[in-house]
C-alpha positions in Angstrom: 22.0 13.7 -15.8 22.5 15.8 -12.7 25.7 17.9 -12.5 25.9 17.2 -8.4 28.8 15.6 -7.2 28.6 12.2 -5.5 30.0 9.6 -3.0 29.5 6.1 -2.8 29.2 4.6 0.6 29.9 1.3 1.3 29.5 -0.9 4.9 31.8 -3.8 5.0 32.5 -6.9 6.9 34.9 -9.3 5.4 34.3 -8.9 1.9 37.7 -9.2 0.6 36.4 -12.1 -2.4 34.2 -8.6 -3.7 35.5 -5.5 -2.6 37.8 -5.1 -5.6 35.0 -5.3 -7.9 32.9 -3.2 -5.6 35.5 -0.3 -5.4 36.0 -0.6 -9.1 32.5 -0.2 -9.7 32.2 2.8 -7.9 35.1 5.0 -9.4 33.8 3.9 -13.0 30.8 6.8 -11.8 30.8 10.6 -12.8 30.8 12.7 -10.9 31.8 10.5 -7.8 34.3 12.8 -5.9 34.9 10.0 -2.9 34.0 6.4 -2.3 33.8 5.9 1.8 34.2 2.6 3.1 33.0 1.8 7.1 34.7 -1.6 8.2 33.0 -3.2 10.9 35.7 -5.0 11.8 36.9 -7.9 9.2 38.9 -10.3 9.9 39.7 -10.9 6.7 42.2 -8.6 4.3 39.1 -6.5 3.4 40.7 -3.6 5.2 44.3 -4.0 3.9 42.8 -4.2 0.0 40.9 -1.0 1.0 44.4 0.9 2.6 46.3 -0.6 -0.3 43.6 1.0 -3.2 43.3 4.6 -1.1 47.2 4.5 -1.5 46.4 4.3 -5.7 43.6 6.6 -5.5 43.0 9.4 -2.9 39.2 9.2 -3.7 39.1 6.0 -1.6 38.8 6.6 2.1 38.6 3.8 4.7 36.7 4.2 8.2 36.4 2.4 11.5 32.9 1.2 12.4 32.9 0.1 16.0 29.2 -0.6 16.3 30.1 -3.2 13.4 26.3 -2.5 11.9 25.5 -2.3 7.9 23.2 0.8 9.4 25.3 2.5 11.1 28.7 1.9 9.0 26.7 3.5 6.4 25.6 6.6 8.5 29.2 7.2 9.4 30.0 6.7 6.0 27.5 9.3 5.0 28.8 11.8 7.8 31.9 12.1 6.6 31.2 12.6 2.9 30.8 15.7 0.8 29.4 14.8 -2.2 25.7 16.5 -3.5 24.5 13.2 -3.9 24.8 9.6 -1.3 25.2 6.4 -3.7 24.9 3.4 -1.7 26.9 0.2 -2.6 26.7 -3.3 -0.8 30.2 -5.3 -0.4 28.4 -8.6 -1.4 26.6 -7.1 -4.7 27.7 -7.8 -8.0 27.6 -4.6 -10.1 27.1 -3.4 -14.2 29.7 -1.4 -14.9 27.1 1.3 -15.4 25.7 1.3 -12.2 26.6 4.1 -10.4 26.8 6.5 -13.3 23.0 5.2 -14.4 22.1 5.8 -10.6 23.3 9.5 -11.2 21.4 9.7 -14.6 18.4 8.1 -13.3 18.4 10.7 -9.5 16.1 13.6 -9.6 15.6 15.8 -7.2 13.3 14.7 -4.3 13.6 11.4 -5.4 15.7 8.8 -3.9 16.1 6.1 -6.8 17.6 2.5 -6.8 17.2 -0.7 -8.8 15.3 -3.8 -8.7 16.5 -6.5 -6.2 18.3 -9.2 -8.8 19.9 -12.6 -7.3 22.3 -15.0 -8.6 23.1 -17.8 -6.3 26.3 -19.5 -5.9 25.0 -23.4 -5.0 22.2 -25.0 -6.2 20.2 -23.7 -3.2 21.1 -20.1 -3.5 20.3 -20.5 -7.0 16.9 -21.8 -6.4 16.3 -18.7 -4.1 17.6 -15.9 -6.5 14.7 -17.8 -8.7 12.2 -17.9 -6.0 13.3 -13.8 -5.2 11.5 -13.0 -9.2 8.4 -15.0 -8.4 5.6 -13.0 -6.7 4.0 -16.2 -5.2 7.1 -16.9 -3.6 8.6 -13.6 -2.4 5.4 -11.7 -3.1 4.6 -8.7 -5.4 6.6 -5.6 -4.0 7.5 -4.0 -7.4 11.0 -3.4 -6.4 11.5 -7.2 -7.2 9.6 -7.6 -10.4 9.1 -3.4 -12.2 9.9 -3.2 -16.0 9.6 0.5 -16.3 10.6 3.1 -14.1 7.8 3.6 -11.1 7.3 4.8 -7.8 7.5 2.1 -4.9 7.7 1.9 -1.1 11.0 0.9 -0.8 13.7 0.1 -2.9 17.1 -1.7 -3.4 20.3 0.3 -1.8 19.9 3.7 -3.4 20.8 6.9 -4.4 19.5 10.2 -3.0 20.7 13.6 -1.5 23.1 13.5 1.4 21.1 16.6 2.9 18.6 15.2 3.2 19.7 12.1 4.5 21.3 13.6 7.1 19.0 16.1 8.2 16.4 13.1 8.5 18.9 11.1 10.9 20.0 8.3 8.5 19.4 5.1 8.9 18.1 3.7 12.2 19.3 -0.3 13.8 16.5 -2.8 14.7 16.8 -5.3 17.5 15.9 -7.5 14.3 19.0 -5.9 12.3 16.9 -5.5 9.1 14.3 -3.4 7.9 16.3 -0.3 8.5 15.5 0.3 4.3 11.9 0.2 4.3 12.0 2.9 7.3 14.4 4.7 5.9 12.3 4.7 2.7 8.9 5.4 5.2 10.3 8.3 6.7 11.8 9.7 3.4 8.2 9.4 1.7 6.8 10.8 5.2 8.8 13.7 4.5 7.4 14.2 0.9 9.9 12.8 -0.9 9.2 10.0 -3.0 11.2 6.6 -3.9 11.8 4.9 -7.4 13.2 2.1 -9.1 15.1 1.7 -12.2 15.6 -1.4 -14.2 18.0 0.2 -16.1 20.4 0.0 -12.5 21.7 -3.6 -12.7 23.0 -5.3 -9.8 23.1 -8.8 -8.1 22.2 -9.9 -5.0 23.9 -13.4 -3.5 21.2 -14.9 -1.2 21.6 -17.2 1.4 23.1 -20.7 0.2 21.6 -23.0 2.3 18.1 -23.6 4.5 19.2 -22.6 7.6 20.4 -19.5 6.6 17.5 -18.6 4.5 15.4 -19.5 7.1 16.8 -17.0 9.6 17.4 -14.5 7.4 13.4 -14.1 6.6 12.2 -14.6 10.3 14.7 -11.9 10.8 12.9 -9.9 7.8 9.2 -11.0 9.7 10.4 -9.7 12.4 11.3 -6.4 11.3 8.0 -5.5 9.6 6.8 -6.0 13.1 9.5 -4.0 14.7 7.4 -1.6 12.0 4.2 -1.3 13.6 5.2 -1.4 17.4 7.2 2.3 16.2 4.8 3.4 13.4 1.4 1.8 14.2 1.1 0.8 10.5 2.6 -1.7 8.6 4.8 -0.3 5.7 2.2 -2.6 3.2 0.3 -5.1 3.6 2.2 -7.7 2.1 3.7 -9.3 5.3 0.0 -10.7 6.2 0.0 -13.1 3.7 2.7 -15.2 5.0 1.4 -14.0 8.8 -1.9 -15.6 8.3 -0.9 -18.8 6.8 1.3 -19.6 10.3 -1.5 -18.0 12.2 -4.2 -20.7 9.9 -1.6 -23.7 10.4 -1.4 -23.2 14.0 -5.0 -22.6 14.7 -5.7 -25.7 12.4 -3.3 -27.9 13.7 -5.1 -27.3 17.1 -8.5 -27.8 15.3 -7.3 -30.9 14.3 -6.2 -32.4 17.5 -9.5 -32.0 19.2 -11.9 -32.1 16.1 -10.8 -32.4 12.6 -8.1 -32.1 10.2 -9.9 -31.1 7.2 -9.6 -27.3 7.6 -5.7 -27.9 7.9 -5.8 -30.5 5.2 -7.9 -27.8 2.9 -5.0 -25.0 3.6 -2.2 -27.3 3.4 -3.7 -28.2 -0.1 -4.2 -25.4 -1.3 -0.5 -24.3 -0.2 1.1 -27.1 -1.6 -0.7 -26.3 -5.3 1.0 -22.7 -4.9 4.5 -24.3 -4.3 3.8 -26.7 -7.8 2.8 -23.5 -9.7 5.9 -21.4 -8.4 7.8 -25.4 -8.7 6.4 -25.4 -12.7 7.8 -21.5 -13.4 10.7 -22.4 -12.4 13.7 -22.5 -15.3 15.3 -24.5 -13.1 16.1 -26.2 -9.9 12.2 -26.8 -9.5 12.3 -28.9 -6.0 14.8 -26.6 -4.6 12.7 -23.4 -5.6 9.7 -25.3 -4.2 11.6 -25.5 -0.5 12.6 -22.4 -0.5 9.2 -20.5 -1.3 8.2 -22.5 1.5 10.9 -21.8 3.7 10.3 -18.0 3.1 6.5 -18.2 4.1 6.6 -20.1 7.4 9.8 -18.1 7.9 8.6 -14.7 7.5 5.1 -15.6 9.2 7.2 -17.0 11.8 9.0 -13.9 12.1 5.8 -11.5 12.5 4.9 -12.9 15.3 7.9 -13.7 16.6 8.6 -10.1 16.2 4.4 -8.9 17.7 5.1 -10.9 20.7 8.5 -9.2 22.0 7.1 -5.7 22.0 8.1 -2.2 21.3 11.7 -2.5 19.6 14.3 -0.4 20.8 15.7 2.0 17.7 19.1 3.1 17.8 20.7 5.7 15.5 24.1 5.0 15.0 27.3 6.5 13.5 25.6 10.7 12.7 28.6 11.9 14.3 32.1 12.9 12.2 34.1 9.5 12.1 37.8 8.8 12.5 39.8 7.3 9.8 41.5 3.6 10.2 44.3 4.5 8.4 45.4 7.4 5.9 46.9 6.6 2.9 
């Protein structure tokens, strides 16, 4: 186990159902000197359970974050720490009580380390997506989702890695698409010859979106921001996002093919998408309809999104919150 010391940062926006657990699961770490929240503004009594905690506990600090951004909450977060070591929490995560002290075990140096992206849904729908999130023919095969071992990966689930480094690299950087700021954060830190890695033994939990709508935003949003991706980096970070590119781009251009000649090359892919969603329906422990819909809501959805995101042009990146931030309150 490394003998740096550590703070967790955390980005909030009315989380006041989780922070508790949240806080509590980052001063169960070693090692953790400080746990930094950045409020984005709630409306709810996330900030006043924060103020009331750093009253308890001087390790717990809470910050304004006037750009409201997970991204740039984070890097304000990160600016005003001084731990060795950056160990990054989400508000709407459920936690083992391990987890931050197994992120410290599992850190080396050069590495930035997280675990594998878990879900647990609160609603029959959001529990049919946390099941579609551990099938590859539904979310697809990015081993952050599905490793068993320890391994090296392109991007990873929130995260734990040196806070020189981090900030000497700029942080994380905002998408017009207000994703994907973890796969380029992960991009650049490989770039920079670091390399990234993920954990099974770091258990968290995820709550996905809990109903179509939301789902279905949330992964044009995700398409979107793979395309943001290749307008700034010329390369996509993998090649995964074709699949679910391709299929719109085949369903459009057979759809057209169909009104003025035939339907059978539509009816042919339509097929042969509809026997994926039975074999992703027939995995499924449970909720086998519902998993069905939302594997297919994720592929149009991201698809959608790629294009969506191709056709706007070159994003414009912000970087957000580097500088020292002020506090919201002192306990």
């Amino acid at each position: 186990m490394s003998n740096n010391s550590a703070t967790v940062i955390i980005a909030t926006l009315n989380e006041e159902r989780n922070i508790d657990h949240v806080m509590d699961t980052a001063l169960r770490g070693k090692a953790v000197v400080e746990v930094i929240i950045a409020d984005g503004g709630s409306t709810d009594g996330t900030a006043e359970i924060v103020l009331e905690r750093a009253t308890a506990d001087p390790r717990v600090r809470l910050l304004d974050n006037p750009d409201g951004g997970q991204s740039a909450g984070l890097n304000r977060a990160a600016a005003a720490a001084t731990g060795d070591l950056l160990v990054r929490l989400d508000g709407h995560s459920r936690y083992a009580e391990d987890y931050v002290t197994a992120s410290l075990h599992s850190w080396k140096p050069g590495t930035a380390v997280g675990g594998p992206m878990l879900a647990e849904g609160t609603n029959v729908w959001g529990s049919a997506t946390a099941i579609a999130m551990q099938d590859p023919l539904a979310v697809g095969p990015a081993r952050f989702h599905h490793a068993d071992n320890v391994e090296e990966v392109d991007t990873v689930y929130l995260g734990t890695f040196d806070r020189r480094t981090f900030l000497d690299m700029g942080g994380y950087r905002t998408f017009p698409s207000g994703t994907v700021e973890d796969t380029d954060f992960y991009t650049r830190w490989r770039d920079n010859g670091g390399s990234v890695k993920v954990d099974p033994a770091l258990r968290s939990w995820y709550a996905p979106r809990d109903s179509w709508r939301g789902l279905l935003r949330q992964y044009s949003r995700y398409g979107r921001g793979k395309s943001e991706l290749v307008w700034l980096n010329g390369r996509l970070p993998s090649l995964r996002p074709l699949a679910p590119a391709l299929l719109v781009f085949a369903m459009g251009v057979f759809g057209l093919v169909g009104i003025v000649s035939t339907w059978i090359p539509l009816a042919v892919l339509g097929g042969a998408w509809a026997l994926a969603l039975g074999v992703i329906a027939a995995r499924a422990p449970a909720h086998r309809l519902a998993t069905a819909l939302v594997a297919a809501t994720m592929h149009v959805g991201y698809g959608i999104g790629v294009w969506w995101g191709l056709g706007v042009g070159r994003p414009e990146v912000h970087t957000l919150g580097m500088s020292e931030p002020s506090a919201t309150g002192e306990a």
